[in-house]
C-alpha positions as CSV (number, residue, x, y, z in Angstrom):
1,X,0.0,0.0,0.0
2,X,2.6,2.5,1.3
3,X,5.0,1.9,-2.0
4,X,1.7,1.9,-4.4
5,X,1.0,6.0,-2.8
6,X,4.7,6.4,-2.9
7,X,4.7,5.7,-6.6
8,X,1.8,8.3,-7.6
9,X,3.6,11.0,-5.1
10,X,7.1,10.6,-6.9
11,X,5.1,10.5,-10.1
12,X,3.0,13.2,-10.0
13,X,6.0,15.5,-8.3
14,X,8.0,15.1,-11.1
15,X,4.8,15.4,-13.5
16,X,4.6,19.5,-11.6
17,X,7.8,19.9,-11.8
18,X,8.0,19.5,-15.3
19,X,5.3,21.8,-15.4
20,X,6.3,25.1,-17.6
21,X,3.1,26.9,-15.8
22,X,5.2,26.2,-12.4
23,X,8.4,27.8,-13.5
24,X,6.4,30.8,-15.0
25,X,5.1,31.5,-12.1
26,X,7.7,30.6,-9.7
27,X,10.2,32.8,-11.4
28,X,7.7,35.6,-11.5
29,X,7.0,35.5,-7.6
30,X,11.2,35.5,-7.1
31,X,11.1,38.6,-9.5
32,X,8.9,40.1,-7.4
33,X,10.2,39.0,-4.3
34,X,13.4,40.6,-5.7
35,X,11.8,44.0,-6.4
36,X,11.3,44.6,-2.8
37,X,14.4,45.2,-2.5
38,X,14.5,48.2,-4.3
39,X,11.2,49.2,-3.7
40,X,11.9,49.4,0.1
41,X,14.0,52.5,-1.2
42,X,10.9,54.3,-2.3
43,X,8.7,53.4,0.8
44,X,8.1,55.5,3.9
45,X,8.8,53.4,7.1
46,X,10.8,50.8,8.6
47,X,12.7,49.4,5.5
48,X,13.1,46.2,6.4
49,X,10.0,45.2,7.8
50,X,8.5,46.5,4.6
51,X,10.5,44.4,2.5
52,X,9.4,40.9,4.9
53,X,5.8,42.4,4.0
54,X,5.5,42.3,0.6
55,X,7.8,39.1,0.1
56,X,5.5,37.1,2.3
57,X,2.3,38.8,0.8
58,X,4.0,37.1,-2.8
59,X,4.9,33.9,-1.5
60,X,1.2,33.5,0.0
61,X,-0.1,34.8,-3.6
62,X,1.8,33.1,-5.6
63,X,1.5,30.0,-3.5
64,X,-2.3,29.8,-3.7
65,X,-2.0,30.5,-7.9
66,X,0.1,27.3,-7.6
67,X,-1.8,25.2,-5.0
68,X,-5.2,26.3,-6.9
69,X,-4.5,25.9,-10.7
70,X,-2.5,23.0,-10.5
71,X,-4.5,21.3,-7.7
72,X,-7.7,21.1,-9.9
73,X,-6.5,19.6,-12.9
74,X,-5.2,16.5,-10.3
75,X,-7.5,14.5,-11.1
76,X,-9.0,16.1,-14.6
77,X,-5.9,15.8,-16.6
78,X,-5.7,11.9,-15.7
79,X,-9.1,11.5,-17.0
80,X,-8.4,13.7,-19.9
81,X,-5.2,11.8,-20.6
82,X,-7.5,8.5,-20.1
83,X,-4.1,7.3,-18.0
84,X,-6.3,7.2,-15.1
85,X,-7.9,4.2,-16.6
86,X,-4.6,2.6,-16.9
87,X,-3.7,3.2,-13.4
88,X,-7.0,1.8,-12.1
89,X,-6.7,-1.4,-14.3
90,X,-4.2,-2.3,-12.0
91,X,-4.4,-3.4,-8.1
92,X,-4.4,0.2,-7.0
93,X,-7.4,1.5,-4.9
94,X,-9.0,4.5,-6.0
95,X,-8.2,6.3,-2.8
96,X,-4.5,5.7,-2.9
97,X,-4.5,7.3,-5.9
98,X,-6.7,10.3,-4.8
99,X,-3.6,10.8,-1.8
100,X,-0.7,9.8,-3.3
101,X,-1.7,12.9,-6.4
102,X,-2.4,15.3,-3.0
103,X,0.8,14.0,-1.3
104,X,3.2,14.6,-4.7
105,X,2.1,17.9,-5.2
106,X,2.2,18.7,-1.9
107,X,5.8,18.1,-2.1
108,X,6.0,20.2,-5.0
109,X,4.4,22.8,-3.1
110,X,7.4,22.5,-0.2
111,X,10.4,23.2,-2.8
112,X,8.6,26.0,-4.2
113,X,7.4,27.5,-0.5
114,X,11.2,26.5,0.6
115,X,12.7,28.3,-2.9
116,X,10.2,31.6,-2.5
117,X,11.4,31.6,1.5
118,X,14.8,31.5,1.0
119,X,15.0,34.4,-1.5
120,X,13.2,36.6,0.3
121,X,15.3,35.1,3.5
122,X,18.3,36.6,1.1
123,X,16.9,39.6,0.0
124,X,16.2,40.8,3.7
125,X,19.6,39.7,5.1
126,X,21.2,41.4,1.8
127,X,19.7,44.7,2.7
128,X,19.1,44.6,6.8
129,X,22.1,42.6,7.5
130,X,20.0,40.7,10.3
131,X,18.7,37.1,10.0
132,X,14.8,36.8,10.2
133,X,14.5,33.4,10.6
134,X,10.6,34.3,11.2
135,X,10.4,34.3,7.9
136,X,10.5,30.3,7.1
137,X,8.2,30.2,10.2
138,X,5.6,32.6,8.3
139,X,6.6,30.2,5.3
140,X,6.0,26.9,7.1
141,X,2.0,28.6,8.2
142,X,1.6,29.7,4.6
143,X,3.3,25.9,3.5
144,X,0.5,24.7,5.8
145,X,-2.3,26.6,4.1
146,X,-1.2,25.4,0.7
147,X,-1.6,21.6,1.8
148,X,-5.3,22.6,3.1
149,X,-6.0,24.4,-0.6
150,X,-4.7,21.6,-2.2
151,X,-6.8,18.8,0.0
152,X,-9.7,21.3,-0.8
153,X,-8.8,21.6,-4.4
154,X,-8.9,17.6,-4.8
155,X,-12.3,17.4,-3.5
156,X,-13.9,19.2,-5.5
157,X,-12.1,18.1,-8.9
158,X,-13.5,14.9,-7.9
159,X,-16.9,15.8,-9.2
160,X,-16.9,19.0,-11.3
161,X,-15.2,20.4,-13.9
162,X,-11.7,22.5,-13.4
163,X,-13.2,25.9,-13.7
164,X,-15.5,25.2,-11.4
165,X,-13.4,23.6,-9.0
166,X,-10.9,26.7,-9.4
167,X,-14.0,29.1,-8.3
168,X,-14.9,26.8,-5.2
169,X,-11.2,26.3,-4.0
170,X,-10.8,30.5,-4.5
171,X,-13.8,30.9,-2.7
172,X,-13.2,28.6,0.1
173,X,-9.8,30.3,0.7
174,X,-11.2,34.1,0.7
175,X,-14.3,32.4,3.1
176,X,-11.2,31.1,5.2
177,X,-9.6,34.2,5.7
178,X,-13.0,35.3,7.5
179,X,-14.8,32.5,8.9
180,X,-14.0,34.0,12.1
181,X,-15.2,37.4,11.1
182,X,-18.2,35.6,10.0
183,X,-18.8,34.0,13.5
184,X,-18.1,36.9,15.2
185,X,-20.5,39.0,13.8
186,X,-23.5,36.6,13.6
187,X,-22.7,36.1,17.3
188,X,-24.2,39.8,17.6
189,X,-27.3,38.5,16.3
190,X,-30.8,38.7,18.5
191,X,-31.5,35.1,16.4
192,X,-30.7,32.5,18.0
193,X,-31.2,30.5,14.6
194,X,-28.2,32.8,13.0
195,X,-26.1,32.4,15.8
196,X,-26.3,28.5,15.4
197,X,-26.3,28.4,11.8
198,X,-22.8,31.4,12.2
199,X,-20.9,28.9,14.4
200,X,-21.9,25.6,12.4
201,X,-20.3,27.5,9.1
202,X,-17.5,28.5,11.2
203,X,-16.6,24.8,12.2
204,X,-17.8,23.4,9.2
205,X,-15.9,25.9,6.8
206,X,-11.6,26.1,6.8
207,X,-10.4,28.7,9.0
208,X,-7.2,29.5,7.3
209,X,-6.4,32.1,9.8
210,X,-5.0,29.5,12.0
211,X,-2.3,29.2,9.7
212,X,-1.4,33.3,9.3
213,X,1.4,34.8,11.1
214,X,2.9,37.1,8.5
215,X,1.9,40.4,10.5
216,X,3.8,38.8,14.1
217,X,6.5,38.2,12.2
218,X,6.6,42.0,10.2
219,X,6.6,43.6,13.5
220,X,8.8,41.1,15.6
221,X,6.6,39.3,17.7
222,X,6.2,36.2,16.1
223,X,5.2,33.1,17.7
224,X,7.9,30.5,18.3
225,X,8.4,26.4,16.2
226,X,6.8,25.3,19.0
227,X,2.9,27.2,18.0
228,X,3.1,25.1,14.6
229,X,1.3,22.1,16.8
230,X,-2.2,23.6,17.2
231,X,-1.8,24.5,13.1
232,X,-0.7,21.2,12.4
233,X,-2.9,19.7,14.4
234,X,-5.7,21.4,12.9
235,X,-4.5,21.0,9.2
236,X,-4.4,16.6,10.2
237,X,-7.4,16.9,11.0
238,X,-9.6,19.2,8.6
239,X,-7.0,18.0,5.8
240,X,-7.7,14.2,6.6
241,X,-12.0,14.9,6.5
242,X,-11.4,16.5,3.2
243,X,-9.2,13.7,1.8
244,X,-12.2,11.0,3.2
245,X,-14.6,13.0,1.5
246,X,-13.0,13.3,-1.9
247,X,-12.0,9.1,-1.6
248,X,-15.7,8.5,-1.2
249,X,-16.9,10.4,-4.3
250,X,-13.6,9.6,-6.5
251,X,-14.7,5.8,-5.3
252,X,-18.0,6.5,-6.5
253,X,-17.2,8.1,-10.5
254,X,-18.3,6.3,-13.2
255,X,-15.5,6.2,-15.9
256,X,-17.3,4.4,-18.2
């Protein structure tokens, strides 16, 4: 079982990699990443932490174009290809495959986040002088996020078309970003309805906020290696019910 997942990971990573879409975008984000640099010069403010702001605003931007537009065509572009059909004539569960194609680009998603990271990692030292090694912390929350988008983004390729499953991954990452705003506010609520139905949505929907510490980390009060556990925690979780999900109704396709 574990070498049959293996297989697909190590197949589709090198499958992303190859990927001319990745490098255009990749080396786009670095580009920008880069320009911080000198547009830290034409800023008013703290140089430095202006320079950490916009590189981890890009490597969170760029990171969700990847995670999203790669993601949905997972498991469309096997089924395009018709390989899915030769992968599934063989003694390889259907939900192996649906993992193993989240776990390979998943890796993909770590050398680009590490890549992205390390630039910017550069860039900053280059022009503060300092080390911010709250910068691959900010990276390993955004890395974290990306995983989430990408469980996300197999679930609903499962079923839909890859437009479509590029507007529901989108949307589920703005709604992510506010679920908590969400809960908040229809806690004000006189209903008692709303403020059941506010706090189902905000369990039920990601809350991708877990997973944000780029502002701590701009202004130097960052939270230490040891705060990725409730993240991580969170992510196994929430990540795994997605993954379930999307088994059960890639289990249930008709290819015929």
């Amino acid at each position: 079982m574990g070498n049959r997942i293996f297989s697909i990971a190590a197949n589709t990573f090198r499958e992303t990699i190859r990927n001319k879409i990745l490098y255009a975008i990749l080396a786009f984000a670095l580009f920008v990443i880069g320009l911080s640099y000198f547009l830290a010069d034409l800023s008013v403010g703290e140089l430095t932490r202006i320079i950490v702001d916009v590189g981890l605003a890009c490597i969170h931007i760029f990171g969700v174009i990847i995670s999203v537009f790669i993601g949905i065509t997972l498991v469309s572009h096997e089924v395009e290809r018709k390989t899915v059909y030769l992968i599934l004539s063989r003694p390889v569960p259907r939900w192996e495959f649906v993992i193993g194609k989240a776990m390979g680009l998943s890796g993909t998603l770590a050398l680009v986040t590490l890549v992205m990271a390390a630039t910017l990692f550069l860039v900053h030292a280059g022009y503060g002088g300092a080390p911010e090694t709250g910068i691959f912390l900010a990276s390993a929350g955004i890395y974290m996020e990306l995983i989430l988008l990408v469980c996300l983004a197999s679930l609903f390729s499962t079923f839909t078309t890859p437009v479509l499953s590029a507007i529901f991954t989108l949307s589920m990452f703005l709604i992510g970003h506010i679920s908590k705003s969400l809960l908040v506010f229809g806690g004000r609520s006189p209903s008692g309805t709303m403020r059941f139905a506010a706090s189902l949505l905000f369990y039920l929907l990601p809350n991708l906020e877990n997973f944000n510490w780029k502002n701590e980390v701009v202004y130097g009060a960052g939270p230490s290696f040891s705060a990725l556990a409730y993240p991580a925690g969170y992510l196994l979780a929430y990540g795994a019910a997605v993954l379930f999900l999307a088994c059960l109704l890639f289990y249930r396709k008709d290819f015929k």
